[in-house]
C-alpha positions in Angstrom: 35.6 -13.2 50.9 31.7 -13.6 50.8 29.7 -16.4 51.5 28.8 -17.1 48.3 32.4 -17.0 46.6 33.4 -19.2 49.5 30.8 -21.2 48.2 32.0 -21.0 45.0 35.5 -21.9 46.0 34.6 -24.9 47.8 32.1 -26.4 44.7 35.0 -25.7 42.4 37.3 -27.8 44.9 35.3 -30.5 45.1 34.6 -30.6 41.6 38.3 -30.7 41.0 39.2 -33.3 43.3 36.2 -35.5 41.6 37.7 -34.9 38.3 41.1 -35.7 39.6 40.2 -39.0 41.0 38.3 -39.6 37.3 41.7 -38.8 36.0 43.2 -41.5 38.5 41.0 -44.4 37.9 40.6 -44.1 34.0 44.8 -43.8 34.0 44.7 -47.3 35.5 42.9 -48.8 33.3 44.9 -47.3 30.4 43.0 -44.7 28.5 45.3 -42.4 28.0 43.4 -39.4 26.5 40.7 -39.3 28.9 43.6 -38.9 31.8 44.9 -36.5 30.0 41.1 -34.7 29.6 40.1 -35.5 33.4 43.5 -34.4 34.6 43.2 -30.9 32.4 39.9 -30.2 33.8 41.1 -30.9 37.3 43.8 -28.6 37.6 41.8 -26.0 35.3 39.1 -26.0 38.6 42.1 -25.3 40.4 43.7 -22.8 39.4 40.3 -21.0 38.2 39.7 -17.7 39.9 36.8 -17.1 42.5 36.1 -13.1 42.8 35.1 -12.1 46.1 33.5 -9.5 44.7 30.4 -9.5 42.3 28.6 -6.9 39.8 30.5 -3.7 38.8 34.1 -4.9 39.8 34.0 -7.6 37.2 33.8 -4.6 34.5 36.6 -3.0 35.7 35.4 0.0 37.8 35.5 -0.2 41.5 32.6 0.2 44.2 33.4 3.3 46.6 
């Protein structure tokens, strides 16, 4: 893995954990849709996937 999708990795870890937490807080004070939203978009950052790869692998073919 690169720098950069390391990078990428850790953002979207961070970003999930934030939205996680949202998802905590707003479920104690009883909203129940907007847990439901903040906990959606937490695990979706999650279990998104980071290539370690960039440019022509994403269409499919592979570098040599």
């Amino acid at each position: 893995m690169d720098t950069s999708s390391a990078d990428a990795a850790r953002l979207l870890r961070a970003l999930a954990v934030r939205a996680l937490t949202l998802a905590l807080l707003v479920g104690i004070t009883g909203d129940a849709v907007l847990t439901l939203l903040f906990a959606l978009i937490g695990l979706g950052l999650l279990l998104v996937p980071v290539d370690s790869t960039a440019g022509a692998d994403r269409a499919g073919t592979r570098r040599p």
